[in-house]
VOBA-1610 file (N, C-alpha, C; in pm, whole numbers, padded with zeros to 5 digits, always signed):
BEGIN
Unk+03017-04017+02847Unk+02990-04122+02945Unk+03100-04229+02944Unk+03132-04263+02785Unk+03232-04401+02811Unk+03348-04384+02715Unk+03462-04316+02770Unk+03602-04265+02676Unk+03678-04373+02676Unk+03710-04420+02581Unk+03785-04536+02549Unk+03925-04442+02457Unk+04018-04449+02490Unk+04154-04358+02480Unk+04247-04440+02461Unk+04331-04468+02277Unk+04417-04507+02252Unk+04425-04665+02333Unk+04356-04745+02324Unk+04394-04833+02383Unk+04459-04930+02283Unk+04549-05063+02390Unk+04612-05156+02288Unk+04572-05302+02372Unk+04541-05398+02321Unk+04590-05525+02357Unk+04671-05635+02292Unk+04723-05719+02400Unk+04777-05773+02255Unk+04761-05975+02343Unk+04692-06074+02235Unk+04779-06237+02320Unk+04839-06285+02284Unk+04976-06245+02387Unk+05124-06308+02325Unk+05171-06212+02223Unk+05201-06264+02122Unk+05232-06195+02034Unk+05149-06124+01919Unk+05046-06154+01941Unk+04955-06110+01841Unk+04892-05980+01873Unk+04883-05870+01801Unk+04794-05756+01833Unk+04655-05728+01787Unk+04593-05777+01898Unk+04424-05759+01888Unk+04344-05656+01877Unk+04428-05532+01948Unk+04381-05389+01953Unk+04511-05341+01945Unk+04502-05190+01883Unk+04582-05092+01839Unk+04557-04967+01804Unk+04601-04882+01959Unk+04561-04737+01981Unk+04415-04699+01910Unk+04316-04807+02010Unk+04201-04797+01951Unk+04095-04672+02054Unk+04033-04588+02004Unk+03991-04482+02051Unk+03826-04477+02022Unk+03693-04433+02122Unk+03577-04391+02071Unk+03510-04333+02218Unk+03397-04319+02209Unk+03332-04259+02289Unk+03170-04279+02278Unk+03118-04312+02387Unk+02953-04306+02419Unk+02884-04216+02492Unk+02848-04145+02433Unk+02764-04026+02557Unk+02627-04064+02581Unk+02609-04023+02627Unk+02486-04032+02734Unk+02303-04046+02615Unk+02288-04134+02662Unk+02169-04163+02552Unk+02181-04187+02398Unk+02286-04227+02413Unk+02361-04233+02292Unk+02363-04430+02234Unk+02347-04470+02092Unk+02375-04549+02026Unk+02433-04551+01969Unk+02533-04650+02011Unk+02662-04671+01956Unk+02632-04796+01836Unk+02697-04844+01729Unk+02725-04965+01674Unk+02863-04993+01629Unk+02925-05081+01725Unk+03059-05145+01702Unk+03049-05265+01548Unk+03098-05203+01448Unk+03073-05334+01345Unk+03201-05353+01302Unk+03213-05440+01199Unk+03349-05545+01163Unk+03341-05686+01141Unk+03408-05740+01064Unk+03395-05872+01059Unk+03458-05937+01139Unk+03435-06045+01157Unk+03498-06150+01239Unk+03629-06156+01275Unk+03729-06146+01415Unk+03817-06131+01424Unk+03877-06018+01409Unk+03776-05912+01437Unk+03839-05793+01401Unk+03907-05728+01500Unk+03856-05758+01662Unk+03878-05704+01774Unk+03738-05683+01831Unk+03636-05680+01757Unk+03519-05605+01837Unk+03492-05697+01990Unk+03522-05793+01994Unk+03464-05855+02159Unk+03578-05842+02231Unk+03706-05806+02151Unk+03806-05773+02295Unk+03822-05603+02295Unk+03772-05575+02267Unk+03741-05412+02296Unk+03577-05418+02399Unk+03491-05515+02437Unk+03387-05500+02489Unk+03443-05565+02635Unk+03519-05719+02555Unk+03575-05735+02709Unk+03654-05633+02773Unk+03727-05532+02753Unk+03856-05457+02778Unk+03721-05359+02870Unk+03650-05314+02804Unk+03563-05248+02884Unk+03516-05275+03033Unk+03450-05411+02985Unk+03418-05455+03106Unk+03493-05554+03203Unk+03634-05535+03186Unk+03737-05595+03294Unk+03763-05743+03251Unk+03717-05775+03157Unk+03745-05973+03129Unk+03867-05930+03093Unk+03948-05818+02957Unk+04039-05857+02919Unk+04125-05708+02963Unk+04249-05755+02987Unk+04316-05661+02996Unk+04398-05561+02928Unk+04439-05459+02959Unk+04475-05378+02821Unk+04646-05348+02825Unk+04678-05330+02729Unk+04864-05303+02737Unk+04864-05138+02760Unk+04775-05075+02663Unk+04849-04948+02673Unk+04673-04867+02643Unk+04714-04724+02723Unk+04577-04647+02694Unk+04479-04646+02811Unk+04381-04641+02805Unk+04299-04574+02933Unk+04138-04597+02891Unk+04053-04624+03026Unk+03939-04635+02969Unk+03851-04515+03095Unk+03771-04464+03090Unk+03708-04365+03110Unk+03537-04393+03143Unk+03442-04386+03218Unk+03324-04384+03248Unk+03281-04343+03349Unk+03217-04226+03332Unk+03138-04121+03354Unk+03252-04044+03432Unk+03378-03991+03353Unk+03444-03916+03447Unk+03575-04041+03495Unk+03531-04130+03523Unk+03645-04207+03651Unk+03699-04308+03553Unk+03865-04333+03596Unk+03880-04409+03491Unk+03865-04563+03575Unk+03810-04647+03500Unk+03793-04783+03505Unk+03870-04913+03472Unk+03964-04885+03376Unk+04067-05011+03277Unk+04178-05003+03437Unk+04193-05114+03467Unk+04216-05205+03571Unk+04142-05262+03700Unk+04007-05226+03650Unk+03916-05250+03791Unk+03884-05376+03730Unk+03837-05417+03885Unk+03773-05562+03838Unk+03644-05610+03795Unk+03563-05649+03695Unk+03462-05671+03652Unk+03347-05645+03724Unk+03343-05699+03883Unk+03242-05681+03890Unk+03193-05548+03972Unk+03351-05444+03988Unk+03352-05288+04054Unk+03255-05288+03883Unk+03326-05303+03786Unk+03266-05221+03710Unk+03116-05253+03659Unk+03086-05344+03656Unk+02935-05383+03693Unk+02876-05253+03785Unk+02905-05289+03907Unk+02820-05219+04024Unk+02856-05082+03981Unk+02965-05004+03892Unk+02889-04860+03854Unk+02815-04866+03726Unk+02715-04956+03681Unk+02645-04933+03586Unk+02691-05012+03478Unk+02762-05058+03466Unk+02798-05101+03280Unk+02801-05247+03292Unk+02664-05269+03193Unk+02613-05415+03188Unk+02672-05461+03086Unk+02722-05588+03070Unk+02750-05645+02932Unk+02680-05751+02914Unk+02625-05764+02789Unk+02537-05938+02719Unk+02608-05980+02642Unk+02688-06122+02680Unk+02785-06126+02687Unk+02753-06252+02554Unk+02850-06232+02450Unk+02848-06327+02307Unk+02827-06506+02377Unk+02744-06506+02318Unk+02715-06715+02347Unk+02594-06659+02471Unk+02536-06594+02530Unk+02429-06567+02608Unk+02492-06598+02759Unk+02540-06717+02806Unk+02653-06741+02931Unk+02470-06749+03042Unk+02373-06807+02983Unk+02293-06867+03066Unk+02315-06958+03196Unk+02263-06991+03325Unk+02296-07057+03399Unk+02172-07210+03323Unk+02155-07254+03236Unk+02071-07349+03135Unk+01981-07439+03283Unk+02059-07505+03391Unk+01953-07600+03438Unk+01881-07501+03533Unk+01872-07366+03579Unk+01830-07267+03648Unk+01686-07237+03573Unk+01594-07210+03651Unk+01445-07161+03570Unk+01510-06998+03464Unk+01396-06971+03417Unk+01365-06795+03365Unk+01405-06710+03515Unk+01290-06750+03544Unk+01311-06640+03740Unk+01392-06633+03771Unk+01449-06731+03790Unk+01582-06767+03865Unk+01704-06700+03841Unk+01737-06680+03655Unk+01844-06666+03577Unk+01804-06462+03575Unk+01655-06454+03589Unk+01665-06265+03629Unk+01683-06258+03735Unk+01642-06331+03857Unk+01691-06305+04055Unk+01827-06293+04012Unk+01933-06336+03946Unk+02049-06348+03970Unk+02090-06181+03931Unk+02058-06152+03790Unk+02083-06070+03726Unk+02071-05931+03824Unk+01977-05929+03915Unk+01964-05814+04051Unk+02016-05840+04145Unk+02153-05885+04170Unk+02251-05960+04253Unk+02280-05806+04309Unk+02284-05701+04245Unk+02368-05563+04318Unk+02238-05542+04429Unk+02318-05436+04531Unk+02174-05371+04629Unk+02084-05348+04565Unk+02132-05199+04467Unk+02014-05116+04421Unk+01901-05211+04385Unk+01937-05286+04266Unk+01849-05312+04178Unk+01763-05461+04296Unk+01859-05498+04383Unk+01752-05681+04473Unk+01668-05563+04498Unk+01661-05441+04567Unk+01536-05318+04596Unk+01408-05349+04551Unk+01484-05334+04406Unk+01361-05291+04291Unk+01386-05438+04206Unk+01319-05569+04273Unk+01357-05661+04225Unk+01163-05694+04129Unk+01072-05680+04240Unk+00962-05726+04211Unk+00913-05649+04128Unk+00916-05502+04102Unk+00931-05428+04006Unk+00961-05432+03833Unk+01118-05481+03865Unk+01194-05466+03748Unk+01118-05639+03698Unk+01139-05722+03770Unk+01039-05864+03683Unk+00905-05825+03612Unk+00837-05720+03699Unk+00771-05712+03632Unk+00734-05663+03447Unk+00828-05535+03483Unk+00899-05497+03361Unk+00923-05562+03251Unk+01002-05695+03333Unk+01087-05775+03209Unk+00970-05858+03157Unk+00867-05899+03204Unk+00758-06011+03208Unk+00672-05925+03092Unk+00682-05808+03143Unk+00590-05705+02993Unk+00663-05687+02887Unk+00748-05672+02891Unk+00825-05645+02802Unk+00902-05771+02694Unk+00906-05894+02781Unk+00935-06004+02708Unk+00789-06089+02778Unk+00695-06074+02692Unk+00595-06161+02713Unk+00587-06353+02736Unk+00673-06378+02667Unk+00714-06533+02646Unk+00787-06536+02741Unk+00900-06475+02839Unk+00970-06497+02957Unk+00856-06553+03067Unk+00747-06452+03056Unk+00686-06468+03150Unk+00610-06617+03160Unk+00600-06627+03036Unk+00523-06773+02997Unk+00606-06903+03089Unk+00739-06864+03041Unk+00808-06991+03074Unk+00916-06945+03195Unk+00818-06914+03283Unk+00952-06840+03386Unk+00984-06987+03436Unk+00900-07080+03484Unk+00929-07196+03526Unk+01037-07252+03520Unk+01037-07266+03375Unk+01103-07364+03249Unk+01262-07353+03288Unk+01358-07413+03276Unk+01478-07442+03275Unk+01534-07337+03180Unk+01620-07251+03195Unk+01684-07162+03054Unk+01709-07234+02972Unk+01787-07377+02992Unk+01857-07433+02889Unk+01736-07537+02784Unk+01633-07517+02811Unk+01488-07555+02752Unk+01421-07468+02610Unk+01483-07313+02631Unk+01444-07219+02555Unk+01452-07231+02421Unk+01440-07180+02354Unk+01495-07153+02195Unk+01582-07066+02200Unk+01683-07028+02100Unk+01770-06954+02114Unk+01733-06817+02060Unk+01634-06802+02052Unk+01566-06620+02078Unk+01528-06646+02217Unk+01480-06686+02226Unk+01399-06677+02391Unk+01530-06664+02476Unk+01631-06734+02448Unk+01801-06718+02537Unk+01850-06583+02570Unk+01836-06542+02410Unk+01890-06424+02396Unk+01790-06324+02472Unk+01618-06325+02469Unk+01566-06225+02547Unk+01605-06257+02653Unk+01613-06358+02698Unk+01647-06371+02865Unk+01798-06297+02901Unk+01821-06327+02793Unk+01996-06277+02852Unk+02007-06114+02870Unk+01931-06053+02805Unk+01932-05885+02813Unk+01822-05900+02904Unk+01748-05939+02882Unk+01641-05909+03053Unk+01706-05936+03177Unk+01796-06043+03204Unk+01889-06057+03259Unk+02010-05943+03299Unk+02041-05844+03212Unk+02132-05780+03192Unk+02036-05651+03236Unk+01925-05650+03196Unk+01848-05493+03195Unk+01817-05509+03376Unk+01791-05625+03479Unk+01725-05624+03583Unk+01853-05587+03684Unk+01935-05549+03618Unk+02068-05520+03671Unk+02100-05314+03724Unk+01979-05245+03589Unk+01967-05166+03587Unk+02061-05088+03539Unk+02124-05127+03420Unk+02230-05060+03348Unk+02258-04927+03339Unk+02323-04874+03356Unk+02388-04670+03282Unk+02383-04712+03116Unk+02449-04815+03132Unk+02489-04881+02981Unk+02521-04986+02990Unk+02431-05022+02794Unk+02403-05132+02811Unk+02480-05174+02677Unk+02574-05278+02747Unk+02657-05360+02605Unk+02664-05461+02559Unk+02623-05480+02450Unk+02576-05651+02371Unk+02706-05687+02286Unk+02703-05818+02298Unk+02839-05851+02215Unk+02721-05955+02118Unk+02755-05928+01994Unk+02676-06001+01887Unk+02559-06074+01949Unk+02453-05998+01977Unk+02353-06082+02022Unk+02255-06169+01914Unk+02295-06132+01807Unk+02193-06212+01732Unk+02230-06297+01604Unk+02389-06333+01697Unk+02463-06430+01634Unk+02358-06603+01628Unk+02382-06646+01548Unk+02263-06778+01549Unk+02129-06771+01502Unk+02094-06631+01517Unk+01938-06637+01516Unk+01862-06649+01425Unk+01786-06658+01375Unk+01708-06663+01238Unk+01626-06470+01248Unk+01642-06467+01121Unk+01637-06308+01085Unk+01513-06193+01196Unk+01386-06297+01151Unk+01279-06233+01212Unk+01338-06227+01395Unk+01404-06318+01428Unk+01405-06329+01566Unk+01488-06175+01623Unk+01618-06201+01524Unk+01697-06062+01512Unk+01612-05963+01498Unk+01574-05926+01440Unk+01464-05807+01361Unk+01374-05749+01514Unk+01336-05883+01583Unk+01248-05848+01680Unk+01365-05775+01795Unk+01461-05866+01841Unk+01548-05793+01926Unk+01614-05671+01917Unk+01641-05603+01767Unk+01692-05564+01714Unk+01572-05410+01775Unk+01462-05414+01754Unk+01347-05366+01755Unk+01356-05299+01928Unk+01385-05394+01993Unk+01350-05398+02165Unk+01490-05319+02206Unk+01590-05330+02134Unk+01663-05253+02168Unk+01677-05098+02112Unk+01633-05058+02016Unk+01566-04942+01977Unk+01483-04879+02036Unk+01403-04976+02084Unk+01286-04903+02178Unk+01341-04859+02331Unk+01431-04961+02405Unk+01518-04924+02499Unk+01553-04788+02490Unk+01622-04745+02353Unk+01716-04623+02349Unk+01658-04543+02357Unk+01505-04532+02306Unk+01430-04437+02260Unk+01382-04403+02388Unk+01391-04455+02456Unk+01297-04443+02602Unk+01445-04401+02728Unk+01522-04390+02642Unk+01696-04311+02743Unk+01801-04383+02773Unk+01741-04546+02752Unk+01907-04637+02822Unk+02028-04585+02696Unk+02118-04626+02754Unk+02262-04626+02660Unk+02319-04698+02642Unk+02352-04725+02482Unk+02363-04885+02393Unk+02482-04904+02354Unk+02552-04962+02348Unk+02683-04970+02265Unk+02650-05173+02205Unk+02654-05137+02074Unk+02631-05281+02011Unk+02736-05371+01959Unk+02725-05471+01974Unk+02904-05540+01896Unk+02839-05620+01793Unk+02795-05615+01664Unk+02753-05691+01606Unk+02846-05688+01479Unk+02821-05829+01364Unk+02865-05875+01235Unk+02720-05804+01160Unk+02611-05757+01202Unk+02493-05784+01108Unk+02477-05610+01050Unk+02581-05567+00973Unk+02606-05422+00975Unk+02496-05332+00909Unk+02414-05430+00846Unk+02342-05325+00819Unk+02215-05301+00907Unk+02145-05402+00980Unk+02049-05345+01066Unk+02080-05287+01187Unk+02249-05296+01241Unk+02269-05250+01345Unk+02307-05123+01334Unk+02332-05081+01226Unk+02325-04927+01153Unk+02199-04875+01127Unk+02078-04902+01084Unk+01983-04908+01068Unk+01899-04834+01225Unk+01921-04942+01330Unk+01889-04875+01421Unk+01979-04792+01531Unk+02049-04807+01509Unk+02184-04694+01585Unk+02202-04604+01530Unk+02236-04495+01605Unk+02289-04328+01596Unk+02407-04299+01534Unk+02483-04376+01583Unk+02658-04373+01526Unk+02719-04491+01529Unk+02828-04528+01445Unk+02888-04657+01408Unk+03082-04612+01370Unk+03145-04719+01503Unk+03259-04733+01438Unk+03260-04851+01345Unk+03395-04810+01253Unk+03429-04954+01178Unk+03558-04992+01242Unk+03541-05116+01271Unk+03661-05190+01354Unk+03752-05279+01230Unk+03844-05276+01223Unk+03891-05351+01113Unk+04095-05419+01124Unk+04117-05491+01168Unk+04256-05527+01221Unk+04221-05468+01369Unk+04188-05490+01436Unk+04221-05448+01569Unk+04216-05275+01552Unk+04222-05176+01423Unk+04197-05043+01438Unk+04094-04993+01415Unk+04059-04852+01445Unk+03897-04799+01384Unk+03996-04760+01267Unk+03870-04788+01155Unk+03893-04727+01009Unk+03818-04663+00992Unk+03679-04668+01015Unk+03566-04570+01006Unk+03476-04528+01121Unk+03470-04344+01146Unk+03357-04364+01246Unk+03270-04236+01201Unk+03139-04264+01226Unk+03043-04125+01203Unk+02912-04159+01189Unk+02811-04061+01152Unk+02706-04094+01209Unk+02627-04241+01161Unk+02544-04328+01196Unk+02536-04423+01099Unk+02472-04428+00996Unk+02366-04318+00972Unk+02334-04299+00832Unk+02426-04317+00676Unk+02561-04184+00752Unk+02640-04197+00660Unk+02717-04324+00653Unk+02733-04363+00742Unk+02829-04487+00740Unk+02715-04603+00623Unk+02598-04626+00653Unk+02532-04651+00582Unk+02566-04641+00388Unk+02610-04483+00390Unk+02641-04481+00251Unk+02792-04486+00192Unk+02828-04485+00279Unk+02989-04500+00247Unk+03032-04621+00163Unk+03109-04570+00075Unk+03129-04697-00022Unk+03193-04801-00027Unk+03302-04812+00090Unk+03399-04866+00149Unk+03276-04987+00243Unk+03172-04944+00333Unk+03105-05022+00365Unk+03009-05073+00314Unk+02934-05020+00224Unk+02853-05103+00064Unk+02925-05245+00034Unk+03067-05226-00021Unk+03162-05311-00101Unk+03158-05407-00019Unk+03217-05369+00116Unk+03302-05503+00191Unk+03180-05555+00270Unk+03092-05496+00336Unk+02996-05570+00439Unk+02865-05542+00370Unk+02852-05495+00304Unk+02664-05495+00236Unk+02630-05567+00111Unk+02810-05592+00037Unk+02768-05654-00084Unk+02678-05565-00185Unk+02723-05418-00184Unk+02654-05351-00291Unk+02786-05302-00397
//
């Protein structure tokens, strides 16, 4: 579904990515992990058209995509939840998902998909009223993938969503996006929190200088000793 081929970026002089390579197929969970500064959000932007690439090729479903503009690549499917949530804050709940079904397909299936999101994030529904920028910052973050899901994703890409959060809140999102997968959407995750995002994902690169150092299924990545040491602290 999503071939990412040798790519490079670089700002200015600095190299952020370097002949970085992976792939998402179809119903597939991905987990992008690494520490901070590793590249993982400019490999999500590069995907989805914010950042641009020097060298290499990007690929989805067949067509290549790396020079289109964000929001071509939106309208074929590839949602991003984008790091810091990027809420419209003085806009209600309602308001901040009406936006999120901005394409044809999905304004269609607008009364529908709220509904969806209203079951599925019970507390949205509570405070659809409410101002986004009123929320707690779990409640942000559900809004921001409900936001992202009423869009009707092929795939769906989070850049550290549960940066800030207090554990249980993570744990719960962490949960909702598992259940997503399980039910067919397609995940690609950008998180620091390596071990639950391994935990619930299928497969995991390791991002590390701007290169992959490690990729395979995430169980094993799980036991690998190289990721024990440096990110699990075992």
């Amino acid at each position: 579904m999503l071939e990412i081929k040798e790519i490079s970026v670089s700002y200015q002089r600095h190299c952020a990515l370097a002949d970085v390579s992976m792939t998402v197929e179809q119903g597939d969970f991905v987990a992008l992990i690494g520490s901070n500064g590793a590249g993982k959000s400019t490999l999500i932007n590069s995907v989805s058209g914010l950042t641009k690439i020097s060298k290499g090729s990007i690929l989805f479903q067949g067509e290549t995509i790396s020079g289109l503009s964000p929001d071509l690549i939106a309208s074929l499917g590839l949602i991003q939840v984008p790091e810091g949530r990027k809420l419209f804050p003085l806009m209600s709940v309602e308001e901040n998902l009406e936006i999120g079904a901005y394409l044809p397909d999905p304004r269609k299936m607008y009364a529908r998909n709220l509904g969806k999101m209203f079951e599925m994030f019970p507390r949205l529904k509570e405070r659809r009223k409410q101002s986004a920028g009123s929320l707690s910052g779990g409640e942000q973050q559900m809004l921001a993938i409900a936001r992202a899901l009423m869009a009707q994703p092929i795939l769906l890409m989070l850049d550290e969503p549960s940066l800030g959060l207090a554990p249980i809140v993570t744990q719960e999102i962490f949960k909702i996006l598992r259940e997503l997968n399980d039910e067919g959407l397609t995940i690609l995750l950008v998180s620091q929190e390596v071990l639950q995002s391994l935990k619930i994902s299928r497969r995991g690169y390791l991002l590390e200088n701007g290169s992959v150092n490690l990729t395979g299924a995430s169980g094993d990545l799980l036991k690998d000793v190289r990721v024990k040491e440096s990110y699990l602290g075992l």
